[in-house]
MITOR-871606 format. One record per residue (C-alpha): residue in three letters; z negated, x negated, y negated. Coordinates in pm, whole numbers, m for minus. Each point is the difference from the previous one (the first is absolute). Example, Ala and Ser with C-alpha at 12.3 -4.5 7.8 and 13.67 -1.06 7.14 Angstrom:
2
  rest      up    east   north
   Ala    m780   m1230     450
   Ser      66    m137    m344
This chain:
606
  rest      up    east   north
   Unk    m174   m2648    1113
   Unk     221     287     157
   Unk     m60     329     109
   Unk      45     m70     339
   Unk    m241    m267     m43
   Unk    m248     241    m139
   Unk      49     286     319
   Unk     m84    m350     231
   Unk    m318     m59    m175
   Unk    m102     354      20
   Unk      88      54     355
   Unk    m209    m309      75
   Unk    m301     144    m198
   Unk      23     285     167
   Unk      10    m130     318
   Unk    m326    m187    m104
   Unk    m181     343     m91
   Unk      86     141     296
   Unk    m155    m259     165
   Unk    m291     m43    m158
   Unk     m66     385      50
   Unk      68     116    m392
   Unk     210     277      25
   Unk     m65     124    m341
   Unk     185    m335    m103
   Unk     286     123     242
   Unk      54     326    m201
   Unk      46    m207    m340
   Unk     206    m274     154
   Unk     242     248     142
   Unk      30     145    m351
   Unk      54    m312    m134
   Unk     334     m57     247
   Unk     114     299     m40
   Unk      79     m39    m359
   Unk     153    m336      46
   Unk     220     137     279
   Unk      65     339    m147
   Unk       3     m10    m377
   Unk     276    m259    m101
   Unk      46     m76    m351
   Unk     165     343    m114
   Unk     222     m25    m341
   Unk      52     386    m147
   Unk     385     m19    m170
   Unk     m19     279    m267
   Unk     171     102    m288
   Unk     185     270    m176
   Unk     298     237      90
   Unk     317    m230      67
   Unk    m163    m332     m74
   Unk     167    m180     285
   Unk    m360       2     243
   Unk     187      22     328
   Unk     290    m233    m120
   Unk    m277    m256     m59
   Unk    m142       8     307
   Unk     289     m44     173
   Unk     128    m318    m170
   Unk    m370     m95      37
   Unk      49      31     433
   Unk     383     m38     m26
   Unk       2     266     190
   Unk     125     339     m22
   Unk    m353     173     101
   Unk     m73     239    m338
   Unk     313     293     m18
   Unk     173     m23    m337
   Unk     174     344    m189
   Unk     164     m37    m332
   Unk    m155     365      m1
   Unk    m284     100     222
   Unk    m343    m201    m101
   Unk    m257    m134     299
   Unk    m224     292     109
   Unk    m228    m157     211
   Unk    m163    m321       3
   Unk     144    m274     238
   Unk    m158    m262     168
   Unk     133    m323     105
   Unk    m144    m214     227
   Unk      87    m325     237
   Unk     178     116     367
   Unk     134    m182     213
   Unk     278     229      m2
   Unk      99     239    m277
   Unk     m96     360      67
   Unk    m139     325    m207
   Unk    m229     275      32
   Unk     m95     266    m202
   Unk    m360     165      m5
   Unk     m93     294     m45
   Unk    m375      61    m106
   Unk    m118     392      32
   Unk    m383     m72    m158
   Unk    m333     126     149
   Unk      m8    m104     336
   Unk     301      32     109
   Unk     136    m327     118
   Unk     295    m184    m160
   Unk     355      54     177
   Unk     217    m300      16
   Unk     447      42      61
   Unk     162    m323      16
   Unk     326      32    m133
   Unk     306    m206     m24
   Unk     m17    m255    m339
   Unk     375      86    m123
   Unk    m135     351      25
   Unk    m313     m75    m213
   Unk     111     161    m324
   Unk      16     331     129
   Unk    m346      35      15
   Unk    m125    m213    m253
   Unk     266      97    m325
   Unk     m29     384     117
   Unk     m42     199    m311
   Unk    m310     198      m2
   Unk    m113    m165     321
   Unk     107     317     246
   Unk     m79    m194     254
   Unk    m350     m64     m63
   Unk      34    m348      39
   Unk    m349    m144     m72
   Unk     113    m394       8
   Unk     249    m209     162
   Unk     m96    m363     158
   Unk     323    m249      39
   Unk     m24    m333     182
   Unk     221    m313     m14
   Unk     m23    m368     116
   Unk     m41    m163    m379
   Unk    m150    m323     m29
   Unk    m156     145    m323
   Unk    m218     283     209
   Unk     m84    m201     286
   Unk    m306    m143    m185
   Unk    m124     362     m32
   Unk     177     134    m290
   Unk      71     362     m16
   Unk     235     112    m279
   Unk     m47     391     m86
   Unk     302     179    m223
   Unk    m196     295    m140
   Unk     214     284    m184
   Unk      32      26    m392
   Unk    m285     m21    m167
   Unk      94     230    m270
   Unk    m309    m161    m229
   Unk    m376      80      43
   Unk      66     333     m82
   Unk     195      86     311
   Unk     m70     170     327
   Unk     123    m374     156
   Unk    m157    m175    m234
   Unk    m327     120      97
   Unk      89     m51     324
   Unk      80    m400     m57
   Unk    m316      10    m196
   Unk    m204      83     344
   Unk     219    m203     201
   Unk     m91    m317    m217
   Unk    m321     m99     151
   Unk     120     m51     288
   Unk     271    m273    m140
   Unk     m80    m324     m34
   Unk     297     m41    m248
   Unk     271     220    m207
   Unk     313     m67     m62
   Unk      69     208    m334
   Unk     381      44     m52
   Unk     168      48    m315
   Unk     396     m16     m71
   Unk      94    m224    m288
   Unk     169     260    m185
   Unk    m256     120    m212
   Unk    m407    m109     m66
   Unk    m263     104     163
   Unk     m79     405     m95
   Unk    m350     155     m91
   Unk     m60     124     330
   Unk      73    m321     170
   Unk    m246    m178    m212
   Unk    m248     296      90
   Unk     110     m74     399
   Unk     m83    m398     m46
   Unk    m348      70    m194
   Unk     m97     226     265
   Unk     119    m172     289
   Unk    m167    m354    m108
   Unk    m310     155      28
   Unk      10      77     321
   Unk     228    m293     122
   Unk      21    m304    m224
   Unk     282    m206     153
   Unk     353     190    m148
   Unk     307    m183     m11
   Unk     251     146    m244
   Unk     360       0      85
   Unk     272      40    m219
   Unk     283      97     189
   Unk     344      81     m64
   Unk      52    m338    m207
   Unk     366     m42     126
   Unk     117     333    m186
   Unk    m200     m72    m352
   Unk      89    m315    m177
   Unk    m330      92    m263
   Unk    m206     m26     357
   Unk    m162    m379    m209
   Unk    m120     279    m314
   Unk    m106     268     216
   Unk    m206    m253     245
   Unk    m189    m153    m333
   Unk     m57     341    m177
   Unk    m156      93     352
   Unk    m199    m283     m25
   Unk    m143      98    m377
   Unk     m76     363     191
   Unk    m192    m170     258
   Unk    m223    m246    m220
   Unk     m93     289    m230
   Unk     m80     200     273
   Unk    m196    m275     151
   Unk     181       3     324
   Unk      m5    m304     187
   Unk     330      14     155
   Unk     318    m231      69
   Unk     321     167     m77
   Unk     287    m162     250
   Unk     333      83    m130
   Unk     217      53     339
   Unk     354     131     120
   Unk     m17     182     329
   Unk     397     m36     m24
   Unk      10    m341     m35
   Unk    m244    m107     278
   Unk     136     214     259
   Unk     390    m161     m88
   Unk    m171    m364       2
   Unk    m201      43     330
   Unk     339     131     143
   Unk     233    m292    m102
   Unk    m258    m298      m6
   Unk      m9     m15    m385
   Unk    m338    m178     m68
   Unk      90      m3    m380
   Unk      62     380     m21
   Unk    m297      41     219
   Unk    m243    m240    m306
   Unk     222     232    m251
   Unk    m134     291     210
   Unk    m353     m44    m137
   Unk    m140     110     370
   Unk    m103    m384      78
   Unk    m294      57    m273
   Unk     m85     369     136
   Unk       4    m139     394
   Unk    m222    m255    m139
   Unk    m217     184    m173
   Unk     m16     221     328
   Unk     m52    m217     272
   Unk    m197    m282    m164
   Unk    m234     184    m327
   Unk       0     309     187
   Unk      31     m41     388
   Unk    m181    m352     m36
   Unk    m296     156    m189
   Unk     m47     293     176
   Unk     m50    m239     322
   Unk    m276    m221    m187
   Unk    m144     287     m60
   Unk      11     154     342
   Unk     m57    m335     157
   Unk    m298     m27    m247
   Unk    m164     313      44
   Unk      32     m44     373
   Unk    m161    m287      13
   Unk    m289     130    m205
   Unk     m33     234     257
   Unk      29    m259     264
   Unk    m296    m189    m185
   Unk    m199     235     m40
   Unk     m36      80     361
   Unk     m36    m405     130
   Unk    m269       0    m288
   Unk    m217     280     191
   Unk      72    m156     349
   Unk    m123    m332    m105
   Unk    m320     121    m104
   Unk     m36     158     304
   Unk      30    m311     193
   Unk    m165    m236    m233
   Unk    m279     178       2
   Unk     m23     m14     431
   Unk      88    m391     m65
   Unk    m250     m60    m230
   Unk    m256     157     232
   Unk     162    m162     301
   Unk     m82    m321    m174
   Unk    m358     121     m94
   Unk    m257    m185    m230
   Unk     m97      69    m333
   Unk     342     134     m18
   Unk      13     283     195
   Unk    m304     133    m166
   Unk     150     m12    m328
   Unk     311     130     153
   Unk    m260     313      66
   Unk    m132      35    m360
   Unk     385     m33    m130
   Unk      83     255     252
   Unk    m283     223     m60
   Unk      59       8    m392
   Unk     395      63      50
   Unk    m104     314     246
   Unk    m164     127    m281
   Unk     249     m15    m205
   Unk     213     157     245
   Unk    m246     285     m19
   Unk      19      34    m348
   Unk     389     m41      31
   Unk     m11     323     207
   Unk    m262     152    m263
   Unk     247     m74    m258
   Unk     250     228     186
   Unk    m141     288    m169
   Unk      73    m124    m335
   Unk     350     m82      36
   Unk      58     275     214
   Unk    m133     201    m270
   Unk     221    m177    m283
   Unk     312      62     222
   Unk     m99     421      40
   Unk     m56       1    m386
   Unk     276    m245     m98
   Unk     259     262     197
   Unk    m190     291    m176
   Unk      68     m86    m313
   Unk     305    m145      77
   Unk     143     331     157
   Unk    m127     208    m268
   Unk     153    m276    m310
   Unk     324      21     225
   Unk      16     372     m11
   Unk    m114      53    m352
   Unk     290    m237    m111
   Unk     274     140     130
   Unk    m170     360    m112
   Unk      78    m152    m267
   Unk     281    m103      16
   Unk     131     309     150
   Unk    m125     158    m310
   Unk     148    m159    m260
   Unk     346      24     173
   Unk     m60     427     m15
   Unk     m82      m4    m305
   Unk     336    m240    m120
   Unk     163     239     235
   Unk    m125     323    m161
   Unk     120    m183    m355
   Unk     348     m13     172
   Unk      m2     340     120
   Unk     m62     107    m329
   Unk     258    m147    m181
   Unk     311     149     246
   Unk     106     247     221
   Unk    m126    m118     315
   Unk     350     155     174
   Unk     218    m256    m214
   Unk    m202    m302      81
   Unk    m125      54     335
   Unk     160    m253     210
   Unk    m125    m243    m259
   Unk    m344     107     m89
   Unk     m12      m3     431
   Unk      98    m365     m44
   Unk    m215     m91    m263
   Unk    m304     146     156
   Unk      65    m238     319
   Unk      24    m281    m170
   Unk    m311      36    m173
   Unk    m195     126     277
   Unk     154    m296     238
   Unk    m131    m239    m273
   Unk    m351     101     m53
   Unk     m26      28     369
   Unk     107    m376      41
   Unk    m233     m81    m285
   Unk    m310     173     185
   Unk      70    m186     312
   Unk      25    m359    m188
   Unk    m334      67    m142
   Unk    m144     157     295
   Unk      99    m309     208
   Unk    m141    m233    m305
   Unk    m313     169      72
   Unk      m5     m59     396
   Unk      31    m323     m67
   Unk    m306     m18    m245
   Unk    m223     178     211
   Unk     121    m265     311
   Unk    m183    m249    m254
   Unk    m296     199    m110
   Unk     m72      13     343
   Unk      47    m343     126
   Unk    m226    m110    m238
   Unk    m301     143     210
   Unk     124    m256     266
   Unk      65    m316    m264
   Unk    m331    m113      20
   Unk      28     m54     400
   Unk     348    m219    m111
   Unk     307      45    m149
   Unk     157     331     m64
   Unk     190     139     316
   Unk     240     258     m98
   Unk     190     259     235
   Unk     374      m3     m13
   Unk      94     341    m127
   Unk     357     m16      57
   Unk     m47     238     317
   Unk     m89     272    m190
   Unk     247     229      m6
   Unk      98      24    m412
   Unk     322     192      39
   Unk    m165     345      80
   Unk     m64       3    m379
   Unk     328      79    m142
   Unk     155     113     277
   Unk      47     411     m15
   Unk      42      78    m380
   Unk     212     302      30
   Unk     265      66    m309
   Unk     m94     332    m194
   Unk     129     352      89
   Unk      74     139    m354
   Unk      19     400      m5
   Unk     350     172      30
   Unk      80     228    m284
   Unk     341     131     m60
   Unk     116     m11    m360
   Unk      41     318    m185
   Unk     399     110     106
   Unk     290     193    m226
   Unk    m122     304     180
   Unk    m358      m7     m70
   Unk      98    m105    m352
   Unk     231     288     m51
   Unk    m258     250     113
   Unk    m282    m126    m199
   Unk     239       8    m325
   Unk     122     309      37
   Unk    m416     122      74
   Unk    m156    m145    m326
   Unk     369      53    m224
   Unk     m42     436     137
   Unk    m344      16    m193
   Unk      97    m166    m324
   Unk     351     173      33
   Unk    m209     354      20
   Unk    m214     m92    m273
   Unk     262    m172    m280
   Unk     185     296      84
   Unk    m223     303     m17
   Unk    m116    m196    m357
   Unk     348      57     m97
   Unk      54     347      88
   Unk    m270      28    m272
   Unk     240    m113    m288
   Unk     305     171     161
   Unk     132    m261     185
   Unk      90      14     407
   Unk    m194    m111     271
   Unk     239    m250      51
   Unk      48    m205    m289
   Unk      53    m348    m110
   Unk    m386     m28     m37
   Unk    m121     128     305
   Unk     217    m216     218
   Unk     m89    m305    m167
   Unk    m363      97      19
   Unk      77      39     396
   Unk     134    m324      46
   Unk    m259    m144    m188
   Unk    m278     117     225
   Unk     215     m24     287
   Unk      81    m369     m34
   Unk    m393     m47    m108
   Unk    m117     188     345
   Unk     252    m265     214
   Unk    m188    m274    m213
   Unk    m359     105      58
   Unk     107     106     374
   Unk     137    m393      31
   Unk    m302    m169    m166
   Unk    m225     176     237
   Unk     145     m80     280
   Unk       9    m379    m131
   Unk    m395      10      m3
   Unk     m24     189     321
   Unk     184    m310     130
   Unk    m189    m194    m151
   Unk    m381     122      96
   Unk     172      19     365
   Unk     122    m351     m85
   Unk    m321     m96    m120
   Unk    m207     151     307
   Unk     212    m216     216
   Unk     m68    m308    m128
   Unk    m349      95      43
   Unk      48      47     367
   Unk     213    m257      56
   Unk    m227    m224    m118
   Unk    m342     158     150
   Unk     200     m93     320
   Unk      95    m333     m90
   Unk    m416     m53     m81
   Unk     m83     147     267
   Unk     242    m218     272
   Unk     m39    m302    m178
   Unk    m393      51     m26
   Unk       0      24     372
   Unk     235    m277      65
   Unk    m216    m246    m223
   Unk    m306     112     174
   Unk      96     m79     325
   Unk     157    m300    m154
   Unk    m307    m101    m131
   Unk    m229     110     343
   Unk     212    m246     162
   Unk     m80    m245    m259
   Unk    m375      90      74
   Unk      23     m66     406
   Unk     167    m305     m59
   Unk    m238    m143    m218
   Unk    m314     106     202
   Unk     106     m80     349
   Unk     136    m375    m192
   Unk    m355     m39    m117
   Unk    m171     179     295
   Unk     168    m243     246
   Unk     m86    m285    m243
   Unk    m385      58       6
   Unk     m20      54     413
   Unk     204    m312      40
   Unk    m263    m209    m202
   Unk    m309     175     125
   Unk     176     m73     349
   Unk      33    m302     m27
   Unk    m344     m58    m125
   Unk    m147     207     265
   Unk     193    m248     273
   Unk    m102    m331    m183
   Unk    m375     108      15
   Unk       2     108     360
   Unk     186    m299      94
   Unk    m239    m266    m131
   Unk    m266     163     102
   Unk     109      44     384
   Unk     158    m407     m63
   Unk    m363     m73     m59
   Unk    m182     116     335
   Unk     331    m193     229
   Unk    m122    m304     207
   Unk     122    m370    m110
   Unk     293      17     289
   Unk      72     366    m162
   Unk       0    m141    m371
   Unk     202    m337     116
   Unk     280     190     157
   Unk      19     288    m257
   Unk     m27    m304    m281
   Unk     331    m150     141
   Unk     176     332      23
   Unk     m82     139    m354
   Unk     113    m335    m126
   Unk     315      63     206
   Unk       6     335    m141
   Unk     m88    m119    m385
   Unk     255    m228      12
   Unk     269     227      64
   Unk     m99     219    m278
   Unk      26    m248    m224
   Unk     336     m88     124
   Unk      90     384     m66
   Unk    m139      m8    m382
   Unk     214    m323     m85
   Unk     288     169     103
   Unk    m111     286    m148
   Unk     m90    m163    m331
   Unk     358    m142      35
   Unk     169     371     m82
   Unk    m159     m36    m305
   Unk     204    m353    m103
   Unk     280      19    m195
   Unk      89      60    m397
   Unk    m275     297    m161
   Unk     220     215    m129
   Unk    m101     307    m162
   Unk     171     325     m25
   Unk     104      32    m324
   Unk     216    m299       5
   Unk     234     109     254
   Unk     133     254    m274
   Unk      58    m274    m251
């Protein structure tokens, strides 16, 4: 079933727990819509410099909505989603509490905010809308800027953007194979979102696109990457949607990647949302039912009701030692985030580490002033790639602990896990600064000239007073030699100190440098991971009250059912019946989200 399907069946059970007086079921319900209403099905396009990202999502919307410069690279992500009429704004996002600002601005005017070099405009994001057939189903396309590789301030930043995707859209030109670092990129970001696409773009202007696309392939399956690699010509689609050409469009290769999008991607992700909603839906008609199965049964009295009783009885207990259990898992979660904050921290110590002392290695083998802009480079990189690495492992480790704790709860039915994918992941690679290396002027013709002349006087003096000796003047052959000699030797030694001054000041900031990047990205992965912590306890807090609620209600209800008078129990018989029925009514069509192929999410990448 559909989405919209899915937001009717929720809005009917919540009408139901608002009825029935279960509020806490209101809370979850509303949680539940609001991620089929809000989150779409969100496909991150990434990719290197110049790889033809926004080309392809243009031909993708046939529609002009991602600015294109044969010079200037994207910025700043863009997102595209359905509107019923096209229109842009950008964002700007100030962090702390400050709120977001929002400028709409005119779409053929787009690129001037979103392809401005170095971003002077502090654009955080732009959002575009058009009326495509393709988003209307909820699919919202996002052009991120060059990734640059793991190792890369953006990369890092794709790397945090990834769990909220549901799907990426790797892009490759056809002109050469994949590179080291876009390997690196792929490893990394399957393991935080495992449905990539890989398209090889660009196939119009290489003839060798067929070799490329299978040597790609060998990259992949040694990599173990589950990934499809769609050869397609942003060129050719956008000339055959323009003149009708259905063959140029098939030529085009996008027919594969729109199907890929909107039926292995799009389709899945609403089974799964359809799915998980109706789980929730379930779960909460389960707990009403019991509720008023337990008055009918006493309505009905008998031997019944006083079974009813005993059952009811037994299940309070273990209600009670539901709640007693709190302390345990509660207890698992504090520790679990513990350890996991101190792992997190140790490893990129760590990390950070072993990049000083490669660093210090580099120093040491050049003169910090020749390679500066470089070395600066080079230390980026690195740092931007361990960073993205301690974030994929940090958020491997959420994850695990979500499951460590769930267990405590597995017993009492299946495992109900919270949907992380609110937690805000992007603070962690965020604010990684570029290093300030020290300013040292190189030793000038002046100072040079000075310093020669100082240490060539002495040994000018002494050759020549040595000659005097033998009857020769103080200015000889030998004695001027002599002075050059340990003039040119005083420039050398005057040089090579300076070299390791610059290079113990070079050395001292790396040091700093990177005691700041600890100590940002420490704080940035603890707060990550705090976050992690209050999502996971109020999850499982909410979880326990709702079943020691409902419980609670079932008890009190059979017993009160039990003292009503026959025209009492014959009346509230008919209406609980009433009332039954339509919850059952509500779980068939809730059972029916859950009909339909069973997919899993590795096979929308093959």
């Amino acid at each position: 079933m559909s989405v919209p399907a899915a937001i009717e069946v929720v809005d009917l059970a919540l009408q139901a727990a608002l009825a029935y007086g279960r509020a806490d079921f209101g809370a979850r319900l509303r949680q539940t819509r609001r991620r089929l209403t809000e989150d779409g099905v969100r496909v991150l396009v990434v990719g290197e410099f110049k790889q033809g990202k926004s080309h392809l999502v243009n031909a993708l919307l046939n529609a002009s909505v991602c600015p294109i410069d044969d010079d200037i690279a994207t910025t700043v992500p863009t997102i595209v989603r359905y509107g019923e009429e096209p229109a842009a704004v950008v964002v700007h996002e100030y962090g702390g509490e400050a709120p977001a600002e929002s400028k709409p601005v005119p779409v053929d005017r787009l690129a001037d905010y979103v392809c401005d070099p170095g971003n002077r405009r502090g654009v955080s994001y732009a959002e575009v809308g058009v009326p495509r057939t393709l988003l209307a189903g909820g699919l919202v396309v996002v052009d991120t800027p060059s990734v640059g590789g793991l190792a890369s301030m953006r990369g890092a930043a794709t790397i945090a953007a990834l769990p909220l995707a549901d799907a990426v859209v790797f892009v490759s030109d056809a002109g050469s194979e994949f590179t080291a670092p876009e390997l690196d990129f792929l490893r990394h970001a399957a393991q935080v979102c495992p449905n990539i696409i890989c398209a090889l773009t660009k196939i119009d202007l290489y003839p060798h696109w067929r070799r490329i696309a299978e040597i790609d392939r060998r990259h992949l399956a040694n990599a173990e990457l589950e990934a499809e690699i769609v050869p397609v010509s942003s060129t050719l689609r956008l000339h055959a949607v323009r003149t009708n050409d259905h063959m140029l469009n098939t030529e085009s290769g996008f027919p594969v990647l729109i199907g890929h999008l909107r039926d292995r991607i799009a389709g899945q992700a609403g089974q799964l949302a359809c799915r998980a909603a109706a789980q929730d839906v379930l779960a909460v008609t389960e707990q009403l039912t019991t509720t008023m199965r337990a008055q009918l049964s006493a309505y009905q009295g008998g031997d019944a009701s006083a079974e009813l009783i005993r059952e009811l009885e037994l299940a309070q207990l273990r209600a009670d030692r539901l709640r007693e259990r709190s302390a345990r898992w509660q207890q698992t979660l504090s520790d679990g985030i513990a350890d996991l904050i101190s792992d997190i921290e140790y490893d990129l110590r760590d990390r950070m580490r072993q990049i000083g002392r490669d660093a210090e290695r580099e120093i040491d083998q050049a003169d910090p002033v020749a390679m500066e802009d470089q070395f600066a480079a080079w230390l980026q990189q690195q740092v931007s790639g361990a960073a993205s690495a301690n974030f994929v492992w940090a958020m491997d480790r959420g994850r695990w602990l979500a499951d460590q704790v769930a267990d405590h709860f597995a017993e009492d039915g299946d495992k109900v896990l919270p949907d992380l994918r609110d937690v805000d992941f992007a603070r962690m690679t965020g604010s990684i600064d570029a290093i300030v290396m020290p300013r040292n002027e190189k030793l000038k013709l002046g100072n040079k000239l000075i310093l020669g002349m100082r240490g060539g006087y002495g040994g000018t003096l002494m050759f020549g007073m040595a000659g005097t000796l033998v009857g020769m003047a103080l200015l000889n052959p030998f004695s001027i030699a002599a002075g050059l000699l340990l003039g040119g030797r005083t420039v050398r030694e005057e040089r090579k100190r300076l070299v390791q001054r610059r290079q113990m000041e070079a050395k001292s900031a790396v040091r700093r440098h990177l005691d700041d990047v600890v100590f940002q990205l420490g704080k940035e992965s603890r707060d990550m991971l705090r976050e992690v912590q209050r999502t996971l306890r109020n999850h499982f807090t909410g979880h326990a009250e709702e079943l020691q609620r409902s419980v609670n209600d079932s008890l009190q209800a059979a017993q009160n059912a039990l003292r009503a008078n026959k025209e009492e129990c014959k009346r509230a018989i008919a209406d609980l019946q009433a009332e039954l029925a339509r919850i059952a009514a509500l779980e068939d069509r809730a059972r029916d989200l859950t009909a339909g192929p069973q997919l899993v999410l590795s096979e929308v990448a093959r």
